[in-house]
C-alpha positions in Angstrom: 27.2 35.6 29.3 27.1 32.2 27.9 29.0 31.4 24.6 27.5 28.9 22.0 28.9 27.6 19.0 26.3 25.7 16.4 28.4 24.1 13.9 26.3 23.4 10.8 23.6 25.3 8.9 21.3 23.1 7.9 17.5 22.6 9.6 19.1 21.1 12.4 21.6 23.9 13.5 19.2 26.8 12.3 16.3 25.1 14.5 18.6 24.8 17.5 19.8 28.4 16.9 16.2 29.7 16.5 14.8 28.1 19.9 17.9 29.0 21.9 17.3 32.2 21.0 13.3 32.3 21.6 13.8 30.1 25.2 16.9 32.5 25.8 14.6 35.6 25.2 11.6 33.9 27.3 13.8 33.1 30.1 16.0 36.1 30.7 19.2 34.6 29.6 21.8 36.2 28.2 23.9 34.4 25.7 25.8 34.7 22.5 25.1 32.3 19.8 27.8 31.9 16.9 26.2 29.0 13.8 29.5 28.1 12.1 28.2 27.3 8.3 31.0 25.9 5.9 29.5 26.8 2.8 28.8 30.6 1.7 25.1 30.2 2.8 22.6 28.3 4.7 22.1 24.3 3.6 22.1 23.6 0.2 18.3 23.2 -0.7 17.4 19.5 0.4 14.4 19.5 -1.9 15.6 18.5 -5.6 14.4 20.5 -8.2 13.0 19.7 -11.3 12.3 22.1 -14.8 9.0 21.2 -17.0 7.6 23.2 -19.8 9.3 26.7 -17.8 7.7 25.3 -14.8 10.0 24.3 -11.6 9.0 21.2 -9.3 10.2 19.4 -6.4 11.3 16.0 -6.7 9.8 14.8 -3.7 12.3 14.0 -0.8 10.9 15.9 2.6 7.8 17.9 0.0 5.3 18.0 2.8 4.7 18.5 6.6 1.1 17.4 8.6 -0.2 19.3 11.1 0.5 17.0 13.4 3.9 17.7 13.6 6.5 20.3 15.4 7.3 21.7 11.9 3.8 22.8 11.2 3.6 24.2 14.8 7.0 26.7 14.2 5.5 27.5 10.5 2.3 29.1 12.2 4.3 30.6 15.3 6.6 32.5 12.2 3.3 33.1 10.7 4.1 31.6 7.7 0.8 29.6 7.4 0.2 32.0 3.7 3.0 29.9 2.5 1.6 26.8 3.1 -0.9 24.8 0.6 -3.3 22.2 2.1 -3.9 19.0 0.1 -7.4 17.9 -1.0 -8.9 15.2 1.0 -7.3 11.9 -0.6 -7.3 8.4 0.4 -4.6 5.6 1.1 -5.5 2.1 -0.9 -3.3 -0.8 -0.9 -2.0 -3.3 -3.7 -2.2 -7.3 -3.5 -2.2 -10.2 -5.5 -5.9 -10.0 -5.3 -5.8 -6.5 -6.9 -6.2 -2.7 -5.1 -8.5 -2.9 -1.8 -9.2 -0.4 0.6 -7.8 0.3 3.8 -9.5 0.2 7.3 -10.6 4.5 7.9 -10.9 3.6 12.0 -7.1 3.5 12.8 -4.6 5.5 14.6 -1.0 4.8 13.8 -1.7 2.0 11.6 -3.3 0.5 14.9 -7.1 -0.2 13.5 -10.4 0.0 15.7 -12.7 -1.4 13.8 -12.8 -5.4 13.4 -16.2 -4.9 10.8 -14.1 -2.4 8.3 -11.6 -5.4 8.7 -13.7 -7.7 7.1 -15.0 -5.4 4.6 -11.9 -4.6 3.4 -11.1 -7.2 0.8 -7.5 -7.7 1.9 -7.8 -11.3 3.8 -9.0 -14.6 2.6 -11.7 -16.7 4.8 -9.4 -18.0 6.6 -7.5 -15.1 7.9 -10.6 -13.2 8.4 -11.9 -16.4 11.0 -8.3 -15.5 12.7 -9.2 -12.2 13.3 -12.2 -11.9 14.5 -11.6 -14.7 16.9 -8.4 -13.0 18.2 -7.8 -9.5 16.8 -6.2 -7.8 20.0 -4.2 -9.5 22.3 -3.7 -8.6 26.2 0.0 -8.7 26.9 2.3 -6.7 29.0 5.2 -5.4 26.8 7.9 -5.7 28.8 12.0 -4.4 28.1 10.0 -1.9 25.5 13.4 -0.8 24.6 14.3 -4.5 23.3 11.0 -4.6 21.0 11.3 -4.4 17.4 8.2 -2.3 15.4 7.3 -6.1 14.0 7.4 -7.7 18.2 5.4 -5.0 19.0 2.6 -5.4 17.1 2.6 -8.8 16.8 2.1 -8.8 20.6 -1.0 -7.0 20.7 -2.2 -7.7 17.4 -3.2 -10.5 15.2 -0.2 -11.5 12.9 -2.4 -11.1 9.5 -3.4 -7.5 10.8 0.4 -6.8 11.1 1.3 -8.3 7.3 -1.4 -7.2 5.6 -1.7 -3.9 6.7 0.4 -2.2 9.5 3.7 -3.5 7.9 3.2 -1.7 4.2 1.8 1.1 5.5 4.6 1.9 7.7 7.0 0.9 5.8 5.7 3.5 3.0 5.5 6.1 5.3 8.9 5.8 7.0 10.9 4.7 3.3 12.6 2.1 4.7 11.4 -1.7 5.8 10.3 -0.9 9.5 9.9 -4.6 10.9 13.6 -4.9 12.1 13.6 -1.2 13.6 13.0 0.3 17.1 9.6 1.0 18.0 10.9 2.9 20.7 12.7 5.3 18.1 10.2 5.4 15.4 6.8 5.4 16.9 7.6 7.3 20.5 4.0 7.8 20.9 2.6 3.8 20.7 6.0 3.1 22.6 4.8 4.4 26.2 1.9 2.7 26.5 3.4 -0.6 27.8 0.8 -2.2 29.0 -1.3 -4.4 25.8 -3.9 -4.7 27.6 -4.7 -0.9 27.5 -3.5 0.0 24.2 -7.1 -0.8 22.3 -8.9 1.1 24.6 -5.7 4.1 24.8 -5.8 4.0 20.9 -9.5 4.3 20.8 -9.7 7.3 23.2 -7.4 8.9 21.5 -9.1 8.3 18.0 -12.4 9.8 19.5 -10.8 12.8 20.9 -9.8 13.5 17.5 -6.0 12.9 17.9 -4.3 13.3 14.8 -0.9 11.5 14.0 0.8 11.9 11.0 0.6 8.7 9.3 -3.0 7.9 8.7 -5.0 11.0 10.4 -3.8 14.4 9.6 -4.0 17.1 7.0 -1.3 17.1 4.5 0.4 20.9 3.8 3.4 21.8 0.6 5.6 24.8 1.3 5.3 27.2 -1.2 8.7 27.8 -1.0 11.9 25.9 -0.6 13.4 24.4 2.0 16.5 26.9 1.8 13.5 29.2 2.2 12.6 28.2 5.4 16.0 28.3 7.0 16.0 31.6 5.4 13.0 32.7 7.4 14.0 31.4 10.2 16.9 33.4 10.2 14.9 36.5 9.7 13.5 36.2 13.4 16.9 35.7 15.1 17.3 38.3 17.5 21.0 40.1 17.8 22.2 37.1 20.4 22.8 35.5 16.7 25.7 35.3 14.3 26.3 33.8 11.2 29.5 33.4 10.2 30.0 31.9 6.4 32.7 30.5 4.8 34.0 29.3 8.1 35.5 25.3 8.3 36.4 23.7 11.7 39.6 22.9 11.5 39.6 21.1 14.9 37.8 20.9 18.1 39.4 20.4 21.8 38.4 21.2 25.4 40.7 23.4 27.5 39.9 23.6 31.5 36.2 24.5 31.4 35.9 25.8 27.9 35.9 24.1 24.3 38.2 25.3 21.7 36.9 25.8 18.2 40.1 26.3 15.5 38.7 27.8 12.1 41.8 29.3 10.0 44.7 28.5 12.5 42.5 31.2 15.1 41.4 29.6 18.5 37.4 30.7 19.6 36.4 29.6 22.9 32.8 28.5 24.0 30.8 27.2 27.1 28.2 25.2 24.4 28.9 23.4 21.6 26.3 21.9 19.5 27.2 19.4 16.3 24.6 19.4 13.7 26.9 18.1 10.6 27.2 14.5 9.9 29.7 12.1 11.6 32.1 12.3 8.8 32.3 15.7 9.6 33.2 15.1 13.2 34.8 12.8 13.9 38.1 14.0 12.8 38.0 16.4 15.3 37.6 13.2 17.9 40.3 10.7 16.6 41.6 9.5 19.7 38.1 8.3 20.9 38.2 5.3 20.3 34.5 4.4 21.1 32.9 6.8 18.9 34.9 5.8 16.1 33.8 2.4 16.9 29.9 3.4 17.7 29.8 5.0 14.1 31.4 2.6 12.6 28.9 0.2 13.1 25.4 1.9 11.9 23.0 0.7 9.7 22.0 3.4 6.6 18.7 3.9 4.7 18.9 4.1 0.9 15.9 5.2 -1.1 15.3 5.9 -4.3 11.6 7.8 -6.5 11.0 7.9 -9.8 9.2 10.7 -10.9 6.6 10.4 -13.7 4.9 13.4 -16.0 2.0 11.9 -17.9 -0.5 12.9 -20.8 -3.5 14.6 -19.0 -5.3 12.1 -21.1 -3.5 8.5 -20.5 -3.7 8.0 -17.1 -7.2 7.0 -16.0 -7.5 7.0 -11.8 -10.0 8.0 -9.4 -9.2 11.6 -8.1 -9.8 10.5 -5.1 -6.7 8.2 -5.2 -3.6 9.9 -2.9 -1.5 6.6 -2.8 -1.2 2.9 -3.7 0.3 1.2 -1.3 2.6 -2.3 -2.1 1.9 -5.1 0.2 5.2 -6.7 0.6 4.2 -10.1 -0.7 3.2 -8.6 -4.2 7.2 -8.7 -4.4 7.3 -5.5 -6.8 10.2 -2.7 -6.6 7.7 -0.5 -6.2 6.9 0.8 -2.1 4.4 3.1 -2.7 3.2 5.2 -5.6 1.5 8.8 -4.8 -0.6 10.3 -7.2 0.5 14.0 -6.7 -2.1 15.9 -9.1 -4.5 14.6 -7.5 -3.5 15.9 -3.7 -2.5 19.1 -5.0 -4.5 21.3 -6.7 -1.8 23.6 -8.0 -0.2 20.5 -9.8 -3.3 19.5 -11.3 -4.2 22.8 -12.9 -1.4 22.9 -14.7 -3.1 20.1 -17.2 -0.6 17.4 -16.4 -0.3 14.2 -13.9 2.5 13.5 -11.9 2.9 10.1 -10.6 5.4 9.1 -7.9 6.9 5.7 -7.7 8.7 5.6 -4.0 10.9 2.6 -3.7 12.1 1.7 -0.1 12.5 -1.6 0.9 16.2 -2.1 1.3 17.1 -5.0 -1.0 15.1 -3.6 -3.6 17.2 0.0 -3.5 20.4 -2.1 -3.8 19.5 -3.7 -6.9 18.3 -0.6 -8.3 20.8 1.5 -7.4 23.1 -0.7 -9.6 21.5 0.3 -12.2 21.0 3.4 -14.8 18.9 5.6 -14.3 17.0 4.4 -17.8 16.7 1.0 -16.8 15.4 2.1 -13.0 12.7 3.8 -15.3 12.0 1.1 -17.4 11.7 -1.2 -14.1 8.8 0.6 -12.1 7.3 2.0 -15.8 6.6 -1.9 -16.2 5.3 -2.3 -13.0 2.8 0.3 -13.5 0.8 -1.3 -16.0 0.0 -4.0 -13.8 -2.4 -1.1 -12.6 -2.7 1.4 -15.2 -2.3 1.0 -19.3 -1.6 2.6 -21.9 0.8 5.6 -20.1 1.9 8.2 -22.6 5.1 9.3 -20.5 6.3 12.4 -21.3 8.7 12.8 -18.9 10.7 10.6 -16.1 13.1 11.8 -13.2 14.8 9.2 -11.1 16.2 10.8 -7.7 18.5 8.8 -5.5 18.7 9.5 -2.0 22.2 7.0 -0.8 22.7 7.2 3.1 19.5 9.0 3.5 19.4 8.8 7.6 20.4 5.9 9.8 18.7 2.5 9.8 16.9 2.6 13.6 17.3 -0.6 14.6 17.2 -2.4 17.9 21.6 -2.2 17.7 21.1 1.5 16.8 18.8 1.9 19.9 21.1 0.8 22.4 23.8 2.3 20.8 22.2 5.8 21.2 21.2 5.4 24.9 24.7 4.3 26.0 26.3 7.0 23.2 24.2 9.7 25.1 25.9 8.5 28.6 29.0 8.9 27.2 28.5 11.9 25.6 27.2 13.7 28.8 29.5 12.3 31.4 32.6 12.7 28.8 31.7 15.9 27.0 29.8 17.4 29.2 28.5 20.8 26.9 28.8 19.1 23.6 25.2 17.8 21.9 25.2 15.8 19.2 22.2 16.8 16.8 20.3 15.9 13.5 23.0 13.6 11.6 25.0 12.8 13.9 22.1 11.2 15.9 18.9 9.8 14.7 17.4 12.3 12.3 14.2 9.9 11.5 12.8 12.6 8.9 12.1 16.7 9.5 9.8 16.2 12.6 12.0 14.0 14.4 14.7 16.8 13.5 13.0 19.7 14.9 12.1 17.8 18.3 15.6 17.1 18.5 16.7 20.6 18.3 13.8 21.9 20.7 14.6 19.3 23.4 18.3 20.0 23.6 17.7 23.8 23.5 15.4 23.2 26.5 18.5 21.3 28.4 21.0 23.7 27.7 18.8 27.0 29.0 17.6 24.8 31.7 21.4 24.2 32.9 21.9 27.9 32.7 
């Protein structure tokens, strides 16, 4: 009998919990498995709330999954695909200085296949377009793939206009933060092992006819019905009697004695052959204080501010094709505003209420500073200015700014490094300790539940 401590109760220690326990079950294993939660019940509900005319919204933050992602995979294997509600069919546009223009449909991970909807698409002058169809793809080997920012990657198999113009706002919208600096390695796995330039059109377009989905430009968008709190909730439902919750309980400290790891909590000792940390690094780290280089490897990361600005509008003043999901910023336009998503119009249950929401995501980092200097009011008054540069006349009848400071670590090429040499150490020092969700690189919810499956898999596989 194997002991296992989860310390943390968010997604990230509930997901662990609930594929330990389904692997565990699978593979014959016996185990006990403790989640240590601070607070009185599972993670405090990620998903801000909002109140309109008696009617409750979210604010945005983590508000839909794609079904081309993990979490829509364990919503189906609870069953829970009743709670889900699929979008309508929307489309992605993108702002210039030349006004709103359309986007390429043939791509796959921002990579487009098509040079003819290239041309057609408004976004280039003469010039640029002569660049690109003379050169669009480039046949280079990408070599020290682990070295290559998202920006050298591209720009190494694409044409540099393609990479401005289009991959770089899209991205950057989809990932809320400027993505030019970060690891393509951490953020876009999937582009990342094909290493070879020379076979990434043809890879990419093979892909694209076999009807891959990827879950930035291609897949179906789905709400939860409920919260996030709800999840974690049903999650909980399906853990088997291997599991125990226990509430209310703090780490007070955390040590290793011969082959087993101490957890204090209320001056009692509890001894375990697994530990796994799914609380932030402010957390922990007390518990580590004379480890020098993990103080040091935290102390040097990179965070992610964002900040949205919710909009409730008079049915009446906002004029927009309902086939409009988002407007996307290109970066030269030099606006606040990232992206704005036009959420009435993806989903039906919004819209049939007789109101519009509107959206305004801000995430490019020096714009987030500024604002988050600011009040609340003038953050409004900011991106409500910048709207009529598309729209006029906007009776607002209501406005919600959300700030999200710290939201995950900046995944840059320092960060990168820093992880593989962090997860050396971790294993050869700390041998049954995994470091999870915060603590590591926690890109969004997908990335989060990955994370939880993979180590699950290594710790029943060791057993």
């Amino acid at each position: 009998m194997k002991n296992i401590a989860v310390i943390g109760g968010g997604i990230s220690g509930v997901s662990i919990a609930y594929f330990l326990d389904r692997l565990a079950s699978a593979k014959s294993k016996k185990m006990s498995i403790d989640i240590i939660e601070k607070q009185s019940e599972f993670a405090r509900d990620k998903i801000g709330k909002f109140e309109y005319k008696q009617e409750i919204y979210d604010s945005g933050w983590h508000n839909s999954i794609t079904d081309a992602g993990i979490l829509y995979q364990v919503m189906i294997e609870l069953g829970l695909y009743r709670y889900l509600i699929k979008s309508k069919k929307v489309y992605k546009l993108i702002y210039t200085k030349d006004g709103i223009k359309s986007l390429p449909e043939r791509m796959l991970y921002t990579y487009p296949l098509d040079k003819f909807e290239l041309m057609q698409s408004g976004i280039f002058s003469v010039k640029e377009k002569l660049s690109i169809f003379l050169k669009l793809h480039k046949n280079k080997n990408l070599k020290y793939i682990n070295r290559l920012t998202v920006e050298d990657y591209f720009k190494s198999t694409l044409n540099s206009n393609v990479y401005k113009k289009i991959v770089e706002p899209v991205l950057t919208s989809h990932y809320g933060s400027d993505v030019s600096k970060q690891s393509i390695k951490l953020l876009m796995p999937e582009l990342a092992e094909i290493q070879n330039g020379s076979d990434l059109e043809n890879k990419i377009r093979k892909l694209y006819d076999d009807d891959l989905k990827d879950n930035i430009v291609r897949s179906n968008e789905y709400k939860l019905r409920f919260t996030l709190r709800s999840f974690l909730e049903n999650l909980e439902s399906y853990f088997s009697n291997r599991v125990f919750i226990r509430f209310d309980n703090k780490v007070e400290k955390l040590e290793r004695r011969e082959d087993k790891y101490v957890i204090t909590i209320d001056g009692r000792d509890y001894f375990y052959d697994y530990i796994i940390v799914s609380v932030k690094h402010r957390e922990f780290l007390p518990w580590f204080q004379d480890d020098i280089r993990l103080q040091r490897y935290y102390k040097g990361l990179k965070y992610v501010d964002n900040l949205v600005v919710i909009f409730i509008l008079n049915k009446n003043s906002l004029q927009v094709n309902p086939e409009i999901g988002e407007i996307i910023f290109d970066k030269e336009v030099d606006t606040y505003t990232t992206k704005l998503e036009y959420v009435s119009n993806k989903w039906i249950d919004i819209k049939s209420r007789n109101i519009h929401m509107l959206r305004a995501y801000v995430n490019r980092q020096d714009k987030v500073r500024d604002l988050l200097k600011k009040t609340d009011e003038e953050i409004i008054n900011i991106i409500h200015s910048e709207l009529f540069t598309i729209h006029e006349n906007l009776e607002i009848e209501k406005a919600l700014v959300t700030r999200a400071e710290r939201n995950y670590i900046y995944a840059d090429i320092k960060y990168s490094r820093y992880m593989r040499e962090l997860d050396r150490y971790f294993k050869k020092k700390y041998g049954n300790i995994y470091f999870i969700g915060h603590s590591k690189k926690a890109i969004n919810l997908e990335e989060t539940i990955i994370e939880a499956r993979e180590a699950a898999k290594e710790i029943i596989e060791q057993m």
